[in-house]
N, CA, C and O atoms as a GROMACS GRO file, in nm:
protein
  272
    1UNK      N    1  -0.862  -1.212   0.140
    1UNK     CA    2  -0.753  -1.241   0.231
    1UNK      C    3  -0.789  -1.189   0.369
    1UNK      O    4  -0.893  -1.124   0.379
    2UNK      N    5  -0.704  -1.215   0.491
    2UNK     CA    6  -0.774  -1.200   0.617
    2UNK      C    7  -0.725  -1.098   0.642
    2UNK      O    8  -0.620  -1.084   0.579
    3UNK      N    9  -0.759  -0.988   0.726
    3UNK     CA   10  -0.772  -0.850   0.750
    3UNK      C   11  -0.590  -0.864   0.808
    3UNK      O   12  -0.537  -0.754   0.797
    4UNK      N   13  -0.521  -0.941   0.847
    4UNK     CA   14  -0.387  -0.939   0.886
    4UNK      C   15  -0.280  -0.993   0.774
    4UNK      O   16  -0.158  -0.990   0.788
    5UNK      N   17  -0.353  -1.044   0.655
    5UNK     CA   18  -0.267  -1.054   0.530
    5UNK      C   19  -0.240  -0.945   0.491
    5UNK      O   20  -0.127  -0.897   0.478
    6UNK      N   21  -0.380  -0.879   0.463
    6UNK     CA   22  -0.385  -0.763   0.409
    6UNK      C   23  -0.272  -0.675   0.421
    6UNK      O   24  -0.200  -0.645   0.325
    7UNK      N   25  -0.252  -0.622   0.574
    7UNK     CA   26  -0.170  -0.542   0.626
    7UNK      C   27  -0.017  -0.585   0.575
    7UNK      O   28   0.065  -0.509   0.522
    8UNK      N   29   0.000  -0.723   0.603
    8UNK     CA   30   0.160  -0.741   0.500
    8UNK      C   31   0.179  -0.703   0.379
    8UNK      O   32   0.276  -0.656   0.319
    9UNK      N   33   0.050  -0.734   0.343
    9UNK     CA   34   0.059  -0.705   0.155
    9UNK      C   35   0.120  -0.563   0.146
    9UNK      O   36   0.231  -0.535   0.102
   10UNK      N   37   0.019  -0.469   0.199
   10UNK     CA   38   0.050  -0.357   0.231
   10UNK      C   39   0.187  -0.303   0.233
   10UNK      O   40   0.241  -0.235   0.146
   11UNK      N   41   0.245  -0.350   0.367
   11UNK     CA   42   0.364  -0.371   0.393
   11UNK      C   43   0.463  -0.396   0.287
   11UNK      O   44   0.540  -0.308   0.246
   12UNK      N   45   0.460  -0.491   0.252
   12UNK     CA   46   0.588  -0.558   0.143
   12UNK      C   47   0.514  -0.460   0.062
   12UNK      O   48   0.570  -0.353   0.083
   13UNK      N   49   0.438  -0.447  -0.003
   13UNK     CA   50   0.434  -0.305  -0.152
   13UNK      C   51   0.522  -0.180  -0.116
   13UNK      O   52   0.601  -0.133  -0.198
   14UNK      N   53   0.510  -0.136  -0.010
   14UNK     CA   54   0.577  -0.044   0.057
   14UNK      C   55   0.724  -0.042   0.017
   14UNK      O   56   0.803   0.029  -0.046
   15UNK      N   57   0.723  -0.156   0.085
   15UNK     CA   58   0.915  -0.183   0.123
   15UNK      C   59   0.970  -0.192  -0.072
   15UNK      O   60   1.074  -0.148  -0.122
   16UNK      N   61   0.867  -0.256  -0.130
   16UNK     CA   62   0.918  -0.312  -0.294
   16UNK      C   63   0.918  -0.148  -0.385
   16UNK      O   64   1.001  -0.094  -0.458
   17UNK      N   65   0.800  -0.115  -0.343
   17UNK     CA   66   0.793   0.016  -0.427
   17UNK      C   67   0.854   0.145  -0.397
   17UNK      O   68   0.880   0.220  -0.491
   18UNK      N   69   0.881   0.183  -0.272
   18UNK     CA   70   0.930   0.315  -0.218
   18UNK      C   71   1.074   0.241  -0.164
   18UNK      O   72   1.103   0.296  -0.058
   19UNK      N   73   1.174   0.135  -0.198
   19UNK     CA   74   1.289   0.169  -0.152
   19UNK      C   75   1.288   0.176   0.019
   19UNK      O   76   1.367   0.249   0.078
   20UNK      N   77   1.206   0.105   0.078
   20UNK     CA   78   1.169   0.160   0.280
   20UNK      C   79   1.236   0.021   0.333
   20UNK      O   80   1.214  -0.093   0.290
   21UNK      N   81   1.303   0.053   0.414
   21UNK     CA   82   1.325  -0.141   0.551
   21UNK      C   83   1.155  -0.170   0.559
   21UNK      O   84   1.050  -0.108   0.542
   22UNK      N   85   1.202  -0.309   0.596
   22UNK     CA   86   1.111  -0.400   0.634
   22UNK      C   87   1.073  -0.307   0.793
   22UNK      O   88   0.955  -0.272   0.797
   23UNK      N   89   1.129  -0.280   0.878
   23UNK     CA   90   1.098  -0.228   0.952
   23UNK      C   91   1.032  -0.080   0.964
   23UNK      O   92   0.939  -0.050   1.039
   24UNK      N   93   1.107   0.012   0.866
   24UNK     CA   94   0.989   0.124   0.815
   24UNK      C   95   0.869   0.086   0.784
   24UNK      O   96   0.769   0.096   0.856
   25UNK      N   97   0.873   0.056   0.715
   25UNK     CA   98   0.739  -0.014   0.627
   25UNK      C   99   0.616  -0.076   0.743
   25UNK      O  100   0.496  -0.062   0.723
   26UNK      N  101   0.664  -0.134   0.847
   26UNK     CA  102   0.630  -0.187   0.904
   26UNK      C  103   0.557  -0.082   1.019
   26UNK      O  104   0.436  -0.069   1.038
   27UNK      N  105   0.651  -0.024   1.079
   27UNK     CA  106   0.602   0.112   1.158
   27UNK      C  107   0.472   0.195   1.127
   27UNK      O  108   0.375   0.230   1.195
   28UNK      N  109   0.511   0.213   0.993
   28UNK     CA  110   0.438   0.323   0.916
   28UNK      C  111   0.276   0.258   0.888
   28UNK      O  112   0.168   0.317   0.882
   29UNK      N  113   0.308   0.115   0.874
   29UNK     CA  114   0.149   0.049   0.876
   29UNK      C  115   0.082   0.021   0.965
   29UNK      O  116  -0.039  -0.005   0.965
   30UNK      N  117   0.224   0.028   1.125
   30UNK     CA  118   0.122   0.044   1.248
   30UNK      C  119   0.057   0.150   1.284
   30UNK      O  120  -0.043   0.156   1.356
   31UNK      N  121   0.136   0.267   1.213
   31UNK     CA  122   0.069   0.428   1.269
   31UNK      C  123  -0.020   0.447   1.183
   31UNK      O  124  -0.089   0.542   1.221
   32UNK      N  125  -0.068   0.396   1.058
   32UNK     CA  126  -0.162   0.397   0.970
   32UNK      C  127  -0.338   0.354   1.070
   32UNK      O  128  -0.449   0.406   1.081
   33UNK      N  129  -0.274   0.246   1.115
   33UNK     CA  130  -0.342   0.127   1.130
   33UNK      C  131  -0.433   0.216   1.282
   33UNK      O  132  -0.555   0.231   1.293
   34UNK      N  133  -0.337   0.256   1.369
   34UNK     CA  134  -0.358   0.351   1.453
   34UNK      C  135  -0.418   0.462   1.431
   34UNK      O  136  -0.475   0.509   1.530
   35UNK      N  137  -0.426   0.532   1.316
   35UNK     CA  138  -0.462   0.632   1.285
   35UNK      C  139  -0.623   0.607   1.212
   35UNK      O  140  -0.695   0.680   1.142
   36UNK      N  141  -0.640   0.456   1.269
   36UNK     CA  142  -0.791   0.421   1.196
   36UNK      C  143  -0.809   0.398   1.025
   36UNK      O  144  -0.903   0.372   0.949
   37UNK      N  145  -0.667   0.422   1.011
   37UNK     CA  146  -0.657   0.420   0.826
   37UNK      C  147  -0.742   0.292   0.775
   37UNK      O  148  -0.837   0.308   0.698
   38UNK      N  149  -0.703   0.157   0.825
   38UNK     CA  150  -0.759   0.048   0.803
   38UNK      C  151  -0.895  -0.002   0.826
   38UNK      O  152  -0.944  -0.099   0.768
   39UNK      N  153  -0.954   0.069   0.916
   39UNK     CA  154  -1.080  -0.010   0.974
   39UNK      C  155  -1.202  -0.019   0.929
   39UNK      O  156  -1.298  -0.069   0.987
   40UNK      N  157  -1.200   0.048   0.789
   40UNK     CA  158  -1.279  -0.037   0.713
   40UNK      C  159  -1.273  -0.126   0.621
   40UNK      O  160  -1.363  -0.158   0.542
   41UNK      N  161  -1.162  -0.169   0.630
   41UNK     CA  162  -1.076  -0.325   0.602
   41UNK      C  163  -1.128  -0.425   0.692
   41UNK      O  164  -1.216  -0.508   0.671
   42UNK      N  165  -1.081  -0.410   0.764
   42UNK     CA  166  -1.152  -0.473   0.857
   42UNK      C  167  -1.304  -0.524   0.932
   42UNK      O  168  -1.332  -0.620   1.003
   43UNK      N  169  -1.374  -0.425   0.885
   43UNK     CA  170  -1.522  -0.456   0.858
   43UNK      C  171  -1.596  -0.483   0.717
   43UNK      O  172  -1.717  -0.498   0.704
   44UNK      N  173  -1.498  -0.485   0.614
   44UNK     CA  174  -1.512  -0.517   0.493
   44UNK      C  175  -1.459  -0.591   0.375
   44UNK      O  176  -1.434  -0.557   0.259
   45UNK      N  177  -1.449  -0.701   0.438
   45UNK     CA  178  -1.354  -0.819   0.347
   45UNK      C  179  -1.341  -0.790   0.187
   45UNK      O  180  -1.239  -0.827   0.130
   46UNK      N  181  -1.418  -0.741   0.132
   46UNK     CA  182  -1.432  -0.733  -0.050
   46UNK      C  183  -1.323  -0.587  -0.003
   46UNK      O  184  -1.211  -0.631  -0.031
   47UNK      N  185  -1.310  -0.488   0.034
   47UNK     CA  186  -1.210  -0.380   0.033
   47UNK      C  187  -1.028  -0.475   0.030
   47UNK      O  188  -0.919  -0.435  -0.010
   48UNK      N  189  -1.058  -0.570   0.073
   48UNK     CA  190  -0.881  -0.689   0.086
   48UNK      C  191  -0.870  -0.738  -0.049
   48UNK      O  192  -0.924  -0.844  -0.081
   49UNK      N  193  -0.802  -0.666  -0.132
   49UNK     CA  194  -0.782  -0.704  -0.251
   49UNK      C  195  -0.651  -0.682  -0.294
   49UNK      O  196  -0.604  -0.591  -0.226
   50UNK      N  197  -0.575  -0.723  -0.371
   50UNK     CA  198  -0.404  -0.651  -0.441
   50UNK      C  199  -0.427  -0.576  -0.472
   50UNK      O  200  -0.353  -0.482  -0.443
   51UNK      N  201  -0.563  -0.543  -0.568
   51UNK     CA  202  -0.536  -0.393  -0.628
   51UNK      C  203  -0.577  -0.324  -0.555
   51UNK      O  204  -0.538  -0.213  -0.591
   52UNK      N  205  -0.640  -0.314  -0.461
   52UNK     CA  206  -0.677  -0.177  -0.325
   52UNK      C  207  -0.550  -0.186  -0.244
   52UNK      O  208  -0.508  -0.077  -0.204
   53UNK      N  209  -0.474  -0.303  -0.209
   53UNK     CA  210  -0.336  -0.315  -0.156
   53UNK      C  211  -0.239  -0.213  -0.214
   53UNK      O  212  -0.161  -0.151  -0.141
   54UNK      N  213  -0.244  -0.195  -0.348
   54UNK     CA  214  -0.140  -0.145  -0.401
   54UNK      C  215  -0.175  -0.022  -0.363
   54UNK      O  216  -0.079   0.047  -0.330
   55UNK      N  217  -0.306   0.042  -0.354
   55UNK     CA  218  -0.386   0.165  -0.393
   55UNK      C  219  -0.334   0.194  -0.259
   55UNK      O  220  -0.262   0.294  -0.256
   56UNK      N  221  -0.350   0.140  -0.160
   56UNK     CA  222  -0.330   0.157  -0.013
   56UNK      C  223  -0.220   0.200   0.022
   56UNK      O  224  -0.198   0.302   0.087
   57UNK      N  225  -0.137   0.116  -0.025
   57UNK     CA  226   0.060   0.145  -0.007
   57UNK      C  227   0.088   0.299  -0.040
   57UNK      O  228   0.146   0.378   0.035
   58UNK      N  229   0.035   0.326  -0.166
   58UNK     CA  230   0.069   0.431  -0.257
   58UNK      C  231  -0.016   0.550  -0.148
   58UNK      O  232   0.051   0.646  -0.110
   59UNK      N  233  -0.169   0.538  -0.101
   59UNK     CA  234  -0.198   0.664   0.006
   59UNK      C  235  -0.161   0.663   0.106
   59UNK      O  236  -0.153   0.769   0.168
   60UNK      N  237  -0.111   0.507   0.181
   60UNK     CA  238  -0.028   0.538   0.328
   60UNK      C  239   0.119   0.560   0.289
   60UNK      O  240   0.177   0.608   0.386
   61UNK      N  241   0.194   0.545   0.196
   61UNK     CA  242   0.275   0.624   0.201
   61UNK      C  243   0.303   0.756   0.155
   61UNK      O  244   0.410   0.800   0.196
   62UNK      N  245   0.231   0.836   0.076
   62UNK     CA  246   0.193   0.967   0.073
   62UNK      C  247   0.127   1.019   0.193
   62UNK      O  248   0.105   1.140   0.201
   63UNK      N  249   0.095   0.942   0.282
   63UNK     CA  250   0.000   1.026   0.432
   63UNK      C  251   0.138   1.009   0.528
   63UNK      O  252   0.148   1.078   0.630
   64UNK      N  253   0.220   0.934   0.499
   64UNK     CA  254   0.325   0.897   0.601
   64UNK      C  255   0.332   0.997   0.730
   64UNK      O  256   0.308   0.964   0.846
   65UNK      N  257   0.373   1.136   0.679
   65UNK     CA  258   0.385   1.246   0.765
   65UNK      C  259   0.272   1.320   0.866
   65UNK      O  260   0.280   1.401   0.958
   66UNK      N  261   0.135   1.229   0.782
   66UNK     CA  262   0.039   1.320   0.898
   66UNK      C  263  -0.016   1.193   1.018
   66UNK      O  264  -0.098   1.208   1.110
   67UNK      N  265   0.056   1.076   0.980
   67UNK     CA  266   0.020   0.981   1.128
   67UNK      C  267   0.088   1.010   1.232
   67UNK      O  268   0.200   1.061   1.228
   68UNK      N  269   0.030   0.982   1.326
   68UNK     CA  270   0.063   1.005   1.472
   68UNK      C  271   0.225   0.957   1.488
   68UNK      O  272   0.281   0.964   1.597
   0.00000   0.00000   0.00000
């Protein structure tokens, strides 16, 4: 999937699994995203998968508190 699917997937796991707004959820994957969390997503298409999606949701929202 393309490095900006990804990030929804992300997103909506978020919002489905932790109970978060579409707009939390959303924030929290920009300060991720900011925080360089993603960017080897982005240079690595085989890392864009559901099951690293899910894996992802579950450590950016346990890191929630240490992004910028």
């Amino acid at each position: 999937m393309s490095y900006e699917a990804y990030l929804d997937e992300v997103t909506t796991l978020i919002t489905e699994k932790y109970d978060m707004s579409d707009d939390d959820a959303i924030r929290l994957v920009m300060r991720a995203q900011a925080a360089e969390f993603f960017v080897a997503h982005d240079d690595d298409a085989s890392l864009r998968t559901l099951d690293r999606a899910h894996e992802d949701a579950r450590t950016v929202f346990k890191l929630r508190d240490t992004f910028p």
